[in-house]
C-alpha atoms as a printed R data frame, in Angstrom:
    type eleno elety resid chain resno       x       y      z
1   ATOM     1    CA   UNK     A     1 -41.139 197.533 39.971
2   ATOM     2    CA   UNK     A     2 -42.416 199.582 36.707
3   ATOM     3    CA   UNK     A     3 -42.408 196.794 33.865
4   ATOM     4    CA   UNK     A     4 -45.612 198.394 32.543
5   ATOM     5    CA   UNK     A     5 -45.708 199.345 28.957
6   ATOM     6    CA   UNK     A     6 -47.126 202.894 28.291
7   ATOM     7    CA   UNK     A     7 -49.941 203.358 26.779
8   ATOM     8    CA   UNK     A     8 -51.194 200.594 28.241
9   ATOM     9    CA   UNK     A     9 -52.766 198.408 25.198
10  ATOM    10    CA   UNK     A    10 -53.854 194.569 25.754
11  ATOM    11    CA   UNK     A    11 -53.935 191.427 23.622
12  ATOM    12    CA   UNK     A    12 -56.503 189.327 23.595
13  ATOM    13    CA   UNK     A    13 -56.590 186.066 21.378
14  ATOM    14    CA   UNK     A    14 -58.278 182.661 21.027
15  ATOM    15    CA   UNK     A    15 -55.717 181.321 23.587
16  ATOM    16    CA   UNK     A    16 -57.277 183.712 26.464
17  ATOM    17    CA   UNK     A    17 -60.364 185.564 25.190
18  ATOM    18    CA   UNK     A    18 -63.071 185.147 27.780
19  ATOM    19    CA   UNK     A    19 -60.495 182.542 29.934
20  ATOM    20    CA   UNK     A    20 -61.322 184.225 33.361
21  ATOM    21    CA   UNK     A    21 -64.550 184.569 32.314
22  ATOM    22    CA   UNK     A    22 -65.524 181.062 31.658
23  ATOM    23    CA   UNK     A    23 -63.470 180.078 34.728
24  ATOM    24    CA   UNK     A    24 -63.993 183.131 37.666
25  ATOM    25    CA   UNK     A    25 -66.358 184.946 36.160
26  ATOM    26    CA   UNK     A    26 -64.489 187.569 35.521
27  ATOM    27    CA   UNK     A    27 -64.576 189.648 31.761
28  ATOM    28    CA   UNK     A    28 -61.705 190.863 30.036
29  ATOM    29    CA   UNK     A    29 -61.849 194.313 30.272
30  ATOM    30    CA   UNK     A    30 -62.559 194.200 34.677
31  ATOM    31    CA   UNK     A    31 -58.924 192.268 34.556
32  ATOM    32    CA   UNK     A    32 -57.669 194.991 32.238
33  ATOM    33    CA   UNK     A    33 -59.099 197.817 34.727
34  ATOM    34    CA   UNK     A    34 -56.941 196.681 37.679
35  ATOM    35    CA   UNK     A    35 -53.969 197.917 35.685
36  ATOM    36    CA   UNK     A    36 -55.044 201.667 36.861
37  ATOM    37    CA   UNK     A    37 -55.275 201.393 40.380
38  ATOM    38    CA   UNK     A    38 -52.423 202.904 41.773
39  ATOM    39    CA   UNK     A    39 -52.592 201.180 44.674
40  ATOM    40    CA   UNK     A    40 -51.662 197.863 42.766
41  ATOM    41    CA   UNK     A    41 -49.125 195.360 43.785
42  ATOM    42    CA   UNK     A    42 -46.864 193.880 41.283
43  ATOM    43    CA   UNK     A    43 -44.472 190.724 41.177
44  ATOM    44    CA   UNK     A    44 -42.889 188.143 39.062
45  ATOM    45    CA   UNK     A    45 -44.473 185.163 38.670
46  ATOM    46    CA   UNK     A    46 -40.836 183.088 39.068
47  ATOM    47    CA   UNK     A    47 -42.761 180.059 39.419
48  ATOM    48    CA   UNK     A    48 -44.380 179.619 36.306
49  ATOM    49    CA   UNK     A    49 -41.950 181.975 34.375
50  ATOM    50    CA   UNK     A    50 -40.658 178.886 32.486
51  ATOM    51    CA   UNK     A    51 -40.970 179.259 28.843
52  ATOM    52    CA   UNK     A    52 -41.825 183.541 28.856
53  ATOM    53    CA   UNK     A    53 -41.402 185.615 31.991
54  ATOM    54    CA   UNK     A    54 -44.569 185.889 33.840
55  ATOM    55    CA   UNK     A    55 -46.068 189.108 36.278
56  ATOM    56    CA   UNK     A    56 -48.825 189.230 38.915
57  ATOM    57    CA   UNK     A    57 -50.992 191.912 39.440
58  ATOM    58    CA   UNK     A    58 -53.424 192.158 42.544
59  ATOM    59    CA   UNK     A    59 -55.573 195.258 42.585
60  ATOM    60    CA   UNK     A    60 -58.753 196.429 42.209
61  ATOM    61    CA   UNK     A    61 -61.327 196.609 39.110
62  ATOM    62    CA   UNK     A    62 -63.570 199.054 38.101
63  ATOM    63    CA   UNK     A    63 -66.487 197.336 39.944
64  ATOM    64    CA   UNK     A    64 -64.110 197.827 43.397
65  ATOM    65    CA   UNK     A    65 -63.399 193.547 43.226
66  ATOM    66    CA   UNK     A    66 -59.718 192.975 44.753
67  ATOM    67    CA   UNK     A    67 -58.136 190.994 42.010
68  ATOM    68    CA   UNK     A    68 -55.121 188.498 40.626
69  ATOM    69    CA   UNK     A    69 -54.156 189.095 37.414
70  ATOM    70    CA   UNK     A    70 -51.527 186.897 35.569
71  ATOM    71    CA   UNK     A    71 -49.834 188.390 32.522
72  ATOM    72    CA   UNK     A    72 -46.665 188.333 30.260
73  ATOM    73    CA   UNK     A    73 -45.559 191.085 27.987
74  ATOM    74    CA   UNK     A    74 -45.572 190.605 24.477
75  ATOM    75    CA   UNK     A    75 -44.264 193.306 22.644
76  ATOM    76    CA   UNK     A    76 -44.900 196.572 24.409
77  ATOM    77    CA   UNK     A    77 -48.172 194.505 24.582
78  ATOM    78    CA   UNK     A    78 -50.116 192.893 27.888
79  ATOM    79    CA   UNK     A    79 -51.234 189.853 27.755
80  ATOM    80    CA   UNK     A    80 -53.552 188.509 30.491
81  ATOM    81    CA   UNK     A    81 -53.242 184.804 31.256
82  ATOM    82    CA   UNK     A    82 -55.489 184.469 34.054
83  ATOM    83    CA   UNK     A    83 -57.741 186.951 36.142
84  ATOM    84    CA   UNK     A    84 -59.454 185.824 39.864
85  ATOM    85    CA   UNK     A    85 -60.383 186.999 42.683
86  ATOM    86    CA   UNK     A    86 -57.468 187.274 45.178
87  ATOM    87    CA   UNK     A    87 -57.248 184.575 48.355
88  ATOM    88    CA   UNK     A    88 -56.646 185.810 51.812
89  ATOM    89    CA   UNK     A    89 -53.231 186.196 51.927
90  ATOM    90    CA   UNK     A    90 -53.171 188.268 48.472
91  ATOM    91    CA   UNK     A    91 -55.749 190.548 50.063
92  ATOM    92    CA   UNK     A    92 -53.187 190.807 53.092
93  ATOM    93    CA   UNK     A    93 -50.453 191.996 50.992
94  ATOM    94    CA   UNK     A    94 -52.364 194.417 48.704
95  ATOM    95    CA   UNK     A    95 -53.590 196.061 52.041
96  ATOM    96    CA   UNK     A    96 -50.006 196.029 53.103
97  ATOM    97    CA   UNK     A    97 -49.127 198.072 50.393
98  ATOM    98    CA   UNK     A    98 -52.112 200.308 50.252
99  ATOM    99    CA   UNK     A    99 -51.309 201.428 53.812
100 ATOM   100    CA   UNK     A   100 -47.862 202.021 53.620
C-alpha cells in the first residue's frame, strides 16, 4: 500500500503543531522522519476514518525510536494527527514486516 505523496511535504497548523510533543514527547519533524524508513508499515486507520480517511504509520525516527504515526492526506499534503511511541503488539508487527 503506496498512498504516499511524492515529494513528501508536511502540514503543520495550529490544530497539530507541537500535538505529540506536548502529549509523547515527541517533535514534529522525528514523526515526519519515520516516513523514510523503508522498513515502515502502513495501514488505514478504518476506525477513526469517519469524517476524512485516516493512515497509520509505525516505523522508525531519525533518533532509531519505533513509532505510530497517525495522518490524513490533504492535498498531495501529509498531515500528522498524532505521533507515539508504538505498544507491544505494533512493535510485533513492524518486526514482522522488517523480517520478511
Amino acid at each position: 500500500m503506496n498512498i504516499i505523496p511524492e515529494p513528501l511535504e508536511f502540514q503543520w497548523d495550529k490544530g497539530n503543531i507541537d500535538k505529540s510533543l506536548k502529549k509523547h514527547g515527541i517533535e514534529n519533524e522525528e514523526a515526519e522522519s519515520v516516513f523514510f524508513d523503508e522498513n515502515s508499515v502502513f495501514s488505514e486507520d478504518i476506525k477513526h476514518s469517519r469524517t476524512e480517511k485516516r493512515y497509520q504509520i509505525l516505523g522508525r525516527s531519525e533518533r532509531n525510536i519505533l513509532l505510530n504515526v497517525i495522518f490524513t492526506l490533504r492535498g498531495n499534503k501529509i498531515r500528522v494527527i498524532s505521533a507515539r511511541k508504538v505498544n507491544n503488539k505494533e512493535r510485533r508487527l513492524y518486526e514482522q514486516k522488517k523480517g520478511s
